[in-house]
C-alpha positions as CSV (number, residue, x, y, z in Angstrom):
1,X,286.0,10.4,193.3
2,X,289.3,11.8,192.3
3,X,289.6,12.1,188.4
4,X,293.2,13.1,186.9
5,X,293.3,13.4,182.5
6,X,296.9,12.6,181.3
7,X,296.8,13.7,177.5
8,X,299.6,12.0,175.1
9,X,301.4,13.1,172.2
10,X,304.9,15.1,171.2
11,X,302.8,17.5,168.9
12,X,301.0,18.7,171.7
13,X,304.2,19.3,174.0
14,X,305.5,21.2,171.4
15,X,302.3,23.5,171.7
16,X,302.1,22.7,167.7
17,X,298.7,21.2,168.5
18,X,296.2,22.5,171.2
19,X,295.1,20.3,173.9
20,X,291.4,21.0,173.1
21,X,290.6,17.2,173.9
22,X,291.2,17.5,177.6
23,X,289.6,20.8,178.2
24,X,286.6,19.9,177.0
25,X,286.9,17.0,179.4
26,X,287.6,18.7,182.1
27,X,284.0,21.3,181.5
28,X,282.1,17.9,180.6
29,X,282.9,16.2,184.0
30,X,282.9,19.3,186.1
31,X,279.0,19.7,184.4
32,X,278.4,15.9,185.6
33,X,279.4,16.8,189.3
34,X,283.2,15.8,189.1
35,X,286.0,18.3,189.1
36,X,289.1,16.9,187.9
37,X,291.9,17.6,190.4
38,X,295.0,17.2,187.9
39,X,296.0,17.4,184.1
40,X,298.9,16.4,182.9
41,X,300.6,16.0,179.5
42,X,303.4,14.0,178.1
43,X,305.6,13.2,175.2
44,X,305.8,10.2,172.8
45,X,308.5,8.5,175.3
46,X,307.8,5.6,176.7
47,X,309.6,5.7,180.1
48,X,307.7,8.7,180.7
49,X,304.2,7.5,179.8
50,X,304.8,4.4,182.2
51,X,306.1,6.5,184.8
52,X,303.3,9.2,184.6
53,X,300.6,6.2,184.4
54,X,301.6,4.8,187.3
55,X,302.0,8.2,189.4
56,X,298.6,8.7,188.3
57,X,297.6,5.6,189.1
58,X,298.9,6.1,192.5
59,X,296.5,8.7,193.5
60,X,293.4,8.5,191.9
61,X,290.4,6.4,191.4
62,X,289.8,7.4,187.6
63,X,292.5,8.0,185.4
64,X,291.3,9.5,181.7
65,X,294.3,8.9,179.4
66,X,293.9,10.7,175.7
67,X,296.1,9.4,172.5
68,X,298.9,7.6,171.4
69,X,296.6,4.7,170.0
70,X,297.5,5.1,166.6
71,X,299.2,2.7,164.4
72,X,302.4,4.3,164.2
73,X,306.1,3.3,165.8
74,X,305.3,6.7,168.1
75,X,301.8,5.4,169.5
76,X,303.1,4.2,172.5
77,X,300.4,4.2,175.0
78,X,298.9,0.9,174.9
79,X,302.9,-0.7,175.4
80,X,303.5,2.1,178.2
81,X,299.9,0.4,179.7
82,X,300.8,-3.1,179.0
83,X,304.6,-2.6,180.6
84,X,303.4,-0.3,183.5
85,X,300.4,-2.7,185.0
86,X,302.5,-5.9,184.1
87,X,299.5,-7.4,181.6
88,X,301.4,-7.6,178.9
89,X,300.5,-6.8,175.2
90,X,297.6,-9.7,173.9
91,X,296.2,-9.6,170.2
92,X,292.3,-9.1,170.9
93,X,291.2,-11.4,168.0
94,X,287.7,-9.3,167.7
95,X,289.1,-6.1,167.4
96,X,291.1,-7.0,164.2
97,X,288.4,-8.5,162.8
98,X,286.3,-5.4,163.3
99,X,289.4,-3.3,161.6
100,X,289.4,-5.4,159.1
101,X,285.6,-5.2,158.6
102,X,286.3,-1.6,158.4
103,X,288.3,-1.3,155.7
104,X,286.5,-3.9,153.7
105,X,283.6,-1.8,153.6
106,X,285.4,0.8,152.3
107,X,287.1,-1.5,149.4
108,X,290.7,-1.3,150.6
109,X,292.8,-3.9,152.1
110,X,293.8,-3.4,156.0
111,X,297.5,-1.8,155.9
112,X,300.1,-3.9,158.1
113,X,300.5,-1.9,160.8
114,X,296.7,-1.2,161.6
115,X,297.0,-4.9,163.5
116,X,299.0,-2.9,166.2
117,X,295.8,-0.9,167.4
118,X,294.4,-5.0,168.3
119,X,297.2,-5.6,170.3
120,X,296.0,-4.4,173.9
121,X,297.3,-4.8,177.4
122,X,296.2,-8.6,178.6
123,X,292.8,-8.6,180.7
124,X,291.8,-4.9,179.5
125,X,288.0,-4.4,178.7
126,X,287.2,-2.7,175.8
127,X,285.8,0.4,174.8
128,X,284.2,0.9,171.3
129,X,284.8,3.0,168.6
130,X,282.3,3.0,165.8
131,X,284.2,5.3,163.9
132,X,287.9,4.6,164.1
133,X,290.4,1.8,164.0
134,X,291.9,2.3,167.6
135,X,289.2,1.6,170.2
136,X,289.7,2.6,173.9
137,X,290.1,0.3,176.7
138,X,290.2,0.0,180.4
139,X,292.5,-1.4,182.8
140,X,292.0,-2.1,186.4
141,X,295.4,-1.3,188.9
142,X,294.5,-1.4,192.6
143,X,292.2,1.1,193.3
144,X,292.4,3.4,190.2
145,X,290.3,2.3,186.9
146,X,292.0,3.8,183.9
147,X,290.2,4.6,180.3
148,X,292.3,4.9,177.7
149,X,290.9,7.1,174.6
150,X,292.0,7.8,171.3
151,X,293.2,11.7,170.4
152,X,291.1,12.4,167.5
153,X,288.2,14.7,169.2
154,X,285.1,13.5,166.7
155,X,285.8,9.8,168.2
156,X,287.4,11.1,171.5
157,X,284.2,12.6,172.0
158,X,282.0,9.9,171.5
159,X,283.8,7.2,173.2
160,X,283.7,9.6,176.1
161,X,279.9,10.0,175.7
162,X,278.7,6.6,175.3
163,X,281.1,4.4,176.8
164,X,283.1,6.2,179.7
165,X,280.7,8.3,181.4
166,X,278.0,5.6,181.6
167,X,281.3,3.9,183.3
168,X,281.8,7.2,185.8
169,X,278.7,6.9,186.6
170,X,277.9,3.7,187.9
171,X,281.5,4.0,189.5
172,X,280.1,6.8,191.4
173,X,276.7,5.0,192.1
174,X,274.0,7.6,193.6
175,X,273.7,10.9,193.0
176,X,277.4,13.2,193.0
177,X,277.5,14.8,195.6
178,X,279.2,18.2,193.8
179,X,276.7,20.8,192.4
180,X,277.9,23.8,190.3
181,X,276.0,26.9,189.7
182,X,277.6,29.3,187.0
183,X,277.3,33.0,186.9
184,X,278.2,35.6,184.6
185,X,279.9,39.6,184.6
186,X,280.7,42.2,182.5
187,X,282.4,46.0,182.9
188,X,284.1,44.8,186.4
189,X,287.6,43.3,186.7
190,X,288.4,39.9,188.7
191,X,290.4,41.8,191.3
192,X,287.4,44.1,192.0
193,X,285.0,40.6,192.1
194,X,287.7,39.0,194.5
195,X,287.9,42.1,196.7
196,X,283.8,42.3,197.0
197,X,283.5,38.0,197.5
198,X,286.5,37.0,199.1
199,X,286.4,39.1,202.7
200,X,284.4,36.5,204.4
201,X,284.6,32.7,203.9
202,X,281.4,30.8,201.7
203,X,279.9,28.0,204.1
204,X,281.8,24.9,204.9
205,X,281.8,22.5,201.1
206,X,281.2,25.4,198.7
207,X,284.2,27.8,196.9
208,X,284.1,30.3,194.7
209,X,286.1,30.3,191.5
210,X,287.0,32.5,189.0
211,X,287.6,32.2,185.1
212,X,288.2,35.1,183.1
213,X,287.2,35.0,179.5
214,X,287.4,37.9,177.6
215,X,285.5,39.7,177.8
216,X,283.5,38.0,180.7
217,X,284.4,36.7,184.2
218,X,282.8,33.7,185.3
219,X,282.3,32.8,189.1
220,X,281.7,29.1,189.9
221,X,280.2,28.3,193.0
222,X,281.0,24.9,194.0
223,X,279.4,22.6,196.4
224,X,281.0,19.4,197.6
225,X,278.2,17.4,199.6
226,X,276.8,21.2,200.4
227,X,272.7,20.7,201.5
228,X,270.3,23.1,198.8
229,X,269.7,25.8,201.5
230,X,273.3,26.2,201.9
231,X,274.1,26.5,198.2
232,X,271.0,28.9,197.8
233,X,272.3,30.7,200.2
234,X,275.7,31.1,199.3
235,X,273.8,32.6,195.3
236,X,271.7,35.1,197.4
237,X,275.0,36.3,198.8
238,X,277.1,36.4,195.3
239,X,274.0,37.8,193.1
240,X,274.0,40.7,196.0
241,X,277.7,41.5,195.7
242,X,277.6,41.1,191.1
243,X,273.9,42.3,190.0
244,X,275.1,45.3,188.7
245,X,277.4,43.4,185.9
246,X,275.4,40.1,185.8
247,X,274.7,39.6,182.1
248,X,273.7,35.8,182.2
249,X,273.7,32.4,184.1
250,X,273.8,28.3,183.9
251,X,275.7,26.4,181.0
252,X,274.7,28.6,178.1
253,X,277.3,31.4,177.3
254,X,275.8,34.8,177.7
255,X,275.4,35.8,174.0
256,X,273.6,33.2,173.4
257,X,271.1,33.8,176.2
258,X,270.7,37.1,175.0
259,X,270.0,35.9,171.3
260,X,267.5,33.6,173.3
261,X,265.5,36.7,174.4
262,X,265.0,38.1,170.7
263,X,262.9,34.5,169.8
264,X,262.5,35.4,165.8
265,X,262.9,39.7,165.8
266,X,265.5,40.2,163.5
267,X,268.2,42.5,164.2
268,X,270.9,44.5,162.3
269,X,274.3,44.9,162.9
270,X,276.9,47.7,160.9
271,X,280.2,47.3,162.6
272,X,283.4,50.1,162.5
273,X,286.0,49.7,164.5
274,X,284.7,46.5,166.3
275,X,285.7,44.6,163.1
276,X,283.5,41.8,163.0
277,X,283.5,40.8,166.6
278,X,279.7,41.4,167.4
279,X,278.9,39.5,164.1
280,X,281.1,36.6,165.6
281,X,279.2,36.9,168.8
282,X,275.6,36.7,167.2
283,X,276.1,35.0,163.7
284,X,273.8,31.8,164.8
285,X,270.7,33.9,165.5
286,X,268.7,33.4,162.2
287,X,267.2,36.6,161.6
288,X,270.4,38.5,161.6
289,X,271.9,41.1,159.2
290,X,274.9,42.5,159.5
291,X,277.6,45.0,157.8
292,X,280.8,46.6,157.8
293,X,281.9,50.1,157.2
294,X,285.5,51.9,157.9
295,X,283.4,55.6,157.3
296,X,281.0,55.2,160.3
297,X,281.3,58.8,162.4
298,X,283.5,58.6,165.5
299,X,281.0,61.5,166.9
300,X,277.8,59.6,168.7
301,X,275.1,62.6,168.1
302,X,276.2,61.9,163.8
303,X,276.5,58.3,164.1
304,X,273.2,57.1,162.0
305,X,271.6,53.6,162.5
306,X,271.0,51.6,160.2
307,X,266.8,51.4,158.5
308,X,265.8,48.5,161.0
309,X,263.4,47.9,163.4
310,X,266.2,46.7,165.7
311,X,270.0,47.5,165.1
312,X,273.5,48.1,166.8
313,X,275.8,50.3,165.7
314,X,279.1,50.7,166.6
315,X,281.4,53.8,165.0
316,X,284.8,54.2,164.4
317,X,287.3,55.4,167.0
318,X,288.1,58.6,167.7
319,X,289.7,61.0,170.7
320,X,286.5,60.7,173.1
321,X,286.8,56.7,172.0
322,X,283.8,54.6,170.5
323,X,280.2,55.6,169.7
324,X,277.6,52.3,170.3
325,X,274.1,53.2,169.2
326,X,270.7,51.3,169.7
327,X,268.1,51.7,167.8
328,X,265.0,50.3,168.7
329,X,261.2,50.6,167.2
330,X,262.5,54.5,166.1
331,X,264.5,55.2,169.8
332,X,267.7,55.9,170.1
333,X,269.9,55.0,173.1
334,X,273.7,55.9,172.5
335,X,276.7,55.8,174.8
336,X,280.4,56.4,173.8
337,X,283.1,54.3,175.6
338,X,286.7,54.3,176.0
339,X,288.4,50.8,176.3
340,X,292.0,50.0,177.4
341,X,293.6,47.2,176.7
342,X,297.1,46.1,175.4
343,X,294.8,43.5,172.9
344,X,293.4,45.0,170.0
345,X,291.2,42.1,169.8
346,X,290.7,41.7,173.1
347,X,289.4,45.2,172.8
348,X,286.8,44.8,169.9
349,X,285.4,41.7,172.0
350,X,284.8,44.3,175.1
351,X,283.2,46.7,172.6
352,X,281.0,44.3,171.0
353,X,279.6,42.8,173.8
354,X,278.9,46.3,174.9
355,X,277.0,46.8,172.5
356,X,274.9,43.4,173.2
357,X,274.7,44.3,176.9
358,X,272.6,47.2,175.7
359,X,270.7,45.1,173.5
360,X,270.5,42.6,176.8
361,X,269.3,45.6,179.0
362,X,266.4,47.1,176.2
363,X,265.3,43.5,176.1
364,X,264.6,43.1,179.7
365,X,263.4,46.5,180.5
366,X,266.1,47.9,182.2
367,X,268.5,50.9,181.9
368,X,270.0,51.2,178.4
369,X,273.2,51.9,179.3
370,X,275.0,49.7,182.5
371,X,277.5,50.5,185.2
372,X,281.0,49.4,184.3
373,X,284.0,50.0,186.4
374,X,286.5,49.1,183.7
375,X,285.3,51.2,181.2
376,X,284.7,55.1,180.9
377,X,281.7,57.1,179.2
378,X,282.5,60.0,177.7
379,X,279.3,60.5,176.3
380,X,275.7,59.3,175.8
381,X,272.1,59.8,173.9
């Protein structure tokens, strides 16, 4: 089934608002067994929307269209819908009753121009929204089925939950045939992974792809109508190649699998020259404690931990670079590490989830301190 997203709107063009709407989309279906195979976005022009509509159209079987349902003289999608698939604009009695209802039950009067979000392209079926005055619809042209969504995420969201993809899914009756199995590194760059995975060719339906996110790389292996074995086979052969920088797998981001391990322990965090960034990485575990310091020792063997049970401590920078200790149950395991990268931020992130790598390792019962390629130890306790 090829899926294409077409997302709407001048503001986000302009890059004054980010498309989060269709990136979250595009993760949601790829997790259901469809990978989209284009995104595109537009302006408030209507010319272009019917053009782009009907390119879309065109090609695939599911178009996922996002905004431009407002009320306002520069919500133009519905028109570019109506105009593009010649069913021309229709007042949808039920919907403006249901606006209407709406605002009653809030004690104010239905503004004028709401009755624009009723007016819908002629034969469309309707998709609910139980918490906004523009609903969704969908239109039939040829082969493709389009699904037209508001652009506010809290109800973009949920009309994509409970009306769409019950839709996708009886449009793509049994079972997709796409599987994809998620893997995680850290402390080894994407050109090393690609040099290491790409020599030889995966088996016939499965690729590998890569996503950096700093500071992680995820690989994706991908099976299009691949059988099990084949798709178990192609992990064997990845997991071989990235063990030594595997810090997690599946759906759920790494630092949160970690935190997973701890269960209840609590754990202590007194940050230097990370700034926050480990706090940001574990702030959802609940027995967490955590402090700043600009006075922390740049020297690992007179950087203290803090009085815990369980703590991570990560010192200031100095020549050598920066000192990350672990205490656990009275042991100390320590290793100083020199990052480079243009990002100051960028750079705390590395650090930080450094420092949770050793936490990851002590948890599992394996070395303290890992093997990374893309950063250097000067020293270590």
């Amino acid at each position: 089934m090829r899926i294409e997203i077409i997302s709407t709107g001048d503001e986000i063009v302009t890059g004054l608002v980010v498309d989060t709407n269709a990136a979250w989309l595009s993760a949601l279906l790829l997790e259901q067994g469809w990978q989209v195979r284009r995104r595109v976005t537009v302006g408030d022009n209507l010319n272009d929307l019917k053009a782009v509509l009907q390119e879309s159209a065109a090609r695939a079987e599911v178009v996922l269209v996002c905004g431009g349902l407002g009320p306002t003289a520069d919500d133009l999608t519905a028109q570019a819908a109506a105009e593009a698939f010649d069913q021309p604009l229709t007042l949808f009695p039920d919907w403006l009753a249901t606006i209407e209802a709406r605002y009653a039950s809030r004690g104010r009067p239905m503004p004028a121009s709401n009755a624009k979000q009723a007016w819908l392209p002629q034969g469309c079926e309707i998709l609910d929204n139980p918490v906004g005055t523009a609903c969704g619809f969908l239109v039939q042209a040829g082969q493709s089925r389009l699904f037209f969504t508001p652009g506010v995420p809290f109800e973009f969201k949920q009309m994509v939950r409970e009306q769409i993809l019950p839709h996708l899914k009886a449009l793509a009756g049994a079972e997709s045939d796409t599987e994809l199995r998620r893997f995680y590194t850290f402390g080894v760059s994407e050109s090393a992974l690609s040099d290491m995975l790409d020599a030889a060719p995966w088996p016939a339906g499965i690729e590998l792809g890569y996503r950096s996110s700093m500071p992680l790389i995820e690989l994706k292996l991908i099976g299009h109508g691949a059988s099990t074995a084949d798709m178990d086979a192609a992990e064997a052969r990845l997991l071989t190649a990235i063990e030594p920088w595997l810090v997690g797998r599946g759906d759920e981001e790494p630092a949160r699998q970690i935190l997973d391990l701890l269960g209840e322990r609590a754990l202590t965090l007194l940050e230097g020259e990370s700034r926050g960034a480990l706090l940001a990485m574990c702030h959802e575990h609940p027995a967490l404690a955590a402090g700043f310091s600009h006075t922390l020792s740049d020297d690992l063997m007179q950087l203290a931990a803090p009085a815990a049970p369980l703590s991570l401590t990560l010192g200031r920078a100095g020549p050598d670079g920066v000192p990350l200790l672990l205490c656990a149950d009275g042991q100390l395991h320590g290793q100083t590490l020199k990052v480079s990268h243009p990002d100051p931020d960028s750079g705390r992130r590395i650090l930080a989830f450094a420092a949770l790598d050793m936490l990851r390792r002590h948890l599992l019962g394996l070395p303290v301190l890992g093997d990374y390629r893309t950063l250097a130890r000067t020293a270590s306790r």
